[in-house]
Backbone as CSV, one residue per row, in Angstrom:
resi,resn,N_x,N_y,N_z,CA_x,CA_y,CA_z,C_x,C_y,C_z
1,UNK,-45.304,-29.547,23.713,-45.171,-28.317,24.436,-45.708,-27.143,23.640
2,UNK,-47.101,-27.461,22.755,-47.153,-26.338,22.306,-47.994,-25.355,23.233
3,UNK,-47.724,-24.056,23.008,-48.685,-23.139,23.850,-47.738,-22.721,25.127
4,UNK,-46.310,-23.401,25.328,-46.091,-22.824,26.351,-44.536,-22.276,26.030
5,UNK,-44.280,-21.028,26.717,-43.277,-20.066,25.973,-42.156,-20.238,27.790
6,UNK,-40.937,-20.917,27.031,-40.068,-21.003,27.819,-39.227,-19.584,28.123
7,UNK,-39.012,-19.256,29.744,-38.453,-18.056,29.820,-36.509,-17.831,28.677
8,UNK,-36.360,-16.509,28.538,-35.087,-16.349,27.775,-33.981,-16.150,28.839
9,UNK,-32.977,-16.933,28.863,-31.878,-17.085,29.301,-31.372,-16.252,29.675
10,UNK,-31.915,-15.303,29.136,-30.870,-13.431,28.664,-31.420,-12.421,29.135
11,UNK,-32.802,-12.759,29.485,-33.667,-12.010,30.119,-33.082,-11.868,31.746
12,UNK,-33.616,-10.403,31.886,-33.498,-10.111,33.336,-34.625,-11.438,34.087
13,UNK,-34.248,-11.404,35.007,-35.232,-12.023,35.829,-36.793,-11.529,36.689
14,UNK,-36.231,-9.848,36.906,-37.732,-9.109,36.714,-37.490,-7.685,36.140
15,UNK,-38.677,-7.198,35.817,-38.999,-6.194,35.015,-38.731,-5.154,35.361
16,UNK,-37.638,-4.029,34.916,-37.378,-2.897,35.131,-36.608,-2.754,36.431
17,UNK,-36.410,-1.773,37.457,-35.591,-1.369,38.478,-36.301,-1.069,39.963
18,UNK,-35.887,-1.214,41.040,-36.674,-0.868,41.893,-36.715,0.452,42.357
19,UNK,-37.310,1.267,42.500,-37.588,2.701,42.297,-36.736,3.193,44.614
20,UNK,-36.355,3.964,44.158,-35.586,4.537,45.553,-36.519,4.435,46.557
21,UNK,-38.004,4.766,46.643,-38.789,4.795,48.084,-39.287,3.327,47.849
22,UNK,-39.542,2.029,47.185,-39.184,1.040,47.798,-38.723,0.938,48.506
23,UNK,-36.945,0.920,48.324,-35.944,0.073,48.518,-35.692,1.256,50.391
24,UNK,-36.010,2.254,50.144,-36.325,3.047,51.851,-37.435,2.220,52.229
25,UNK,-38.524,2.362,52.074,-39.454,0.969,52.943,-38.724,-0.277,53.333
26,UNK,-37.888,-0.630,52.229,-37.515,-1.795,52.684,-36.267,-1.846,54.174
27,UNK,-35.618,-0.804,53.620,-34.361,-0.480,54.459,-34.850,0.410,55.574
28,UNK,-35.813,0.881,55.797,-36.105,1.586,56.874,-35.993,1.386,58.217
29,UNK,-36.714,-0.045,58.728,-36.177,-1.252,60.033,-34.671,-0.719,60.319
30,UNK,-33.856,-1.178,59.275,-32.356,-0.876,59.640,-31.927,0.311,60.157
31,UNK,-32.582,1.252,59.338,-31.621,2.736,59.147,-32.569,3.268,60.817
32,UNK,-33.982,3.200,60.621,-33.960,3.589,62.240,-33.347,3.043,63.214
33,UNK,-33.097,1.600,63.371,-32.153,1.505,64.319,-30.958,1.961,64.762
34,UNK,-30.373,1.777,63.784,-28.970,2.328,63.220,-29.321,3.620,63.723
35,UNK,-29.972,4.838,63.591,-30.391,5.919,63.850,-30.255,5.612,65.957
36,UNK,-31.150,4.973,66.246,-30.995,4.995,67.559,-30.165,5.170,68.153
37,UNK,-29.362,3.885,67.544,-27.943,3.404,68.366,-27.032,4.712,68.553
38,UNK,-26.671,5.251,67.453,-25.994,6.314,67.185,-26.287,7.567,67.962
39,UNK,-28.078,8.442,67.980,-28.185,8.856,69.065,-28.010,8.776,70.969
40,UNK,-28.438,6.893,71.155,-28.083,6.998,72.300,-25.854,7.152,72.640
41,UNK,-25.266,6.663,71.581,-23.988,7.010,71.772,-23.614,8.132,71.677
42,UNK,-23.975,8.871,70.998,-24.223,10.440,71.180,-24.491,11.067,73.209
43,UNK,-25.429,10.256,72.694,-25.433,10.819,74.250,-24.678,10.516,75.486
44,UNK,-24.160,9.264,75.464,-22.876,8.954,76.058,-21.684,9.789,75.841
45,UNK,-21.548,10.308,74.665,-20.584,11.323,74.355,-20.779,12.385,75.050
46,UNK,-22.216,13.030,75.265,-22.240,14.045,75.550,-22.465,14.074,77.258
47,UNK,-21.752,12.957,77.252,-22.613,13.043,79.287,-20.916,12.818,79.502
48,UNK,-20.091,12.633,78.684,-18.856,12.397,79.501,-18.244,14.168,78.994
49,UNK,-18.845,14.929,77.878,-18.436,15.914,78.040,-19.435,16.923,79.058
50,UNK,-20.196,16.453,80.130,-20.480,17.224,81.073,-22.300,17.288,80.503
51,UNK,-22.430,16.964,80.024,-24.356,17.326,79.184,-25.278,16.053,80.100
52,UNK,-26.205,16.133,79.799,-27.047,15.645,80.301,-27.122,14.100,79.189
53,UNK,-27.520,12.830,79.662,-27.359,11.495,79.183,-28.714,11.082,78.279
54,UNK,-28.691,10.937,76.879,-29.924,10.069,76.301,-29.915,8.932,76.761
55,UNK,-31.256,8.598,76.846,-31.725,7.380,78.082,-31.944,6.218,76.482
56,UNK,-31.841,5.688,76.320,-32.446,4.396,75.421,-33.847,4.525,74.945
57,UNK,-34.890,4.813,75.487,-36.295,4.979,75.231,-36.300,6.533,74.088
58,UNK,-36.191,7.768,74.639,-36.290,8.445,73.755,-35.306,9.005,72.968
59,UNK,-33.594,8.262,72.910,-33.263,7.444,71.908,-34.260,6.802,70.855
60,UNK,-35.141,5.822,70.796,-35.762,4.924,70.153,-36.742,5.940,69.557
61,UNK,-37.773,6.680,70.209,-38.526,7.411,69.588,-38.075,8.611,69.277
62,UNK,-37.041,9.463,69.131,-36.308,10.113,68.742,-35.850,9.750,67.105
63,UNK,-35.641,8.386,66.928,-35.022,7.486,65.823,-36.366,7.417,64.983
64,UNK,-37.156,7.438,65.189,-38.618,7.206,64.070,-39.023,7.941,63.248
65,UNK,-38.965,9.392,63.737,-38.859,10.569,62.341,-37.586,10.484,61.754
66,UNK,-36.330,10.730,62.844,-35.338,11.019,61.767,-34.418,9.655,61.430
67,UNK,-35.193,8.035,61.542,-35.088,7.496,59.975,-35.564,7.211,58.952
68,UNK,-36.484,8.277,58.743,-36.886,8.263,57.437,-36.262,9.507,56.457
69,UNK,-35.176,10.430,56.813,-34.485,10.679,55.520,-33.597,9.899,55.977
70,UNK,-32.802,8.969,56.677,-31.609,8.427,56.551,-32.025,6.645,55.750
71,UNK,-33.158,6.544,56.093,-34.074,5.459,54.856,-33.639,6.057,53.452
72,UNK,-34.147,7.291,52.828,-34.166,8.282,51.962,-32.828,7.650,51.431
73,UNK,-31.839,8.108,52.253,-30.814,8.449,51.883,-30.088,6.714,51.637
74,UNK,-30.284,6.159,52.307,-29.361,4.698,52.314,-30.452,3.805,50.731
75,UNK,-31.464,4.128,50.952,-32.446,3.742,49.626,-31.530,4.498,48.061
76,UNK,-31.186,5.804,48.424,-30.541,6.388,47.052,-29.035,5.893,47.047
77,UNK,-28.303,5.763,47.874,-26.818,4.677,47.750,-27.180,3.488,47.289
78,UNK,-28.116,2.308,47.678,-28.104,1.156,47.358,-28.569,1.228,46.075
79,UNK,-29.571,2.146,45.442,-29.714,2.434,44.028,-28.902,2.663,43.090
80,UNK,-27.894,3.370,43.936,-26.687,3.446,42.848,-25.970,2.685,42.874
81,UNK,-25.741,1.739,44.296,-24.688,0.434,43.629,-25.599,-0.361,42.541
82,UNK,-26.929,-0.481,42.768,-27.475,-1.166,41.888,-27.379,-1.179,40.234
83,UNK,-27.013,0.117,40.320,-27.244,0.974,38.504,-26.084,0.888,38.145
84,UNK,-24.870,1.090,39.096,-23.299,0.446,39.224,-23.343,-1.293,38.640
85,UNK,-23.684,-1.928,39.353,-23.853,-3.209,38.746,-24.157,-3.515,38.104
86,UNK,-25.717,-3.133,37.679,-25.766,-2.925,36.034,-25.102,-3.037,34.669
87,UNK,-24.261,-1.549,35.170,-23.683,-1.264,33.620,-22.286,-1.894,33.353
């Protein structure tokens, strides 16, 4: 076996941390949905207090800008459980 360098036991398994707008790319799928859902119940809320009803559709495109700070934001929590686990 010469020439070949067995990994260390002790070693992390990869290099360094995953940086916060990753881990929002990654989580983004979720958090816009999650975003939807919440607006169209919103709007159920607001049609039984007398308002006019969000329909499901622009619910959905409503959810596409604003999950990307709630990406933002669920990317900087899971970072910190991460850095939590860590130490």
């Amino acid at each position: 076996m010469s020439g070949t360098k067995l990994p260390s036991r002790k070693a992390p398994a990869t290099e360094g941390q995953w940086p916060v707008w990753k881990l929002a790319i990654l989580l983004y799928p979720a958090t816009m949905l999650t975003v939807a859902i919440n607006l169209f119940l919103l709007g159920l809320i607001l049609h039984s207090a007398g308002f006019g009803a969000i329909r499901p559709v622009p619910a959905i495109l409503w959810s596409i800008p604003l999950g990307i700070p709630a990406a933002w934001l669920a990317g900087r929590w899971v970072r910190g459980l991460m850095n939590e686990a860590d130490s």
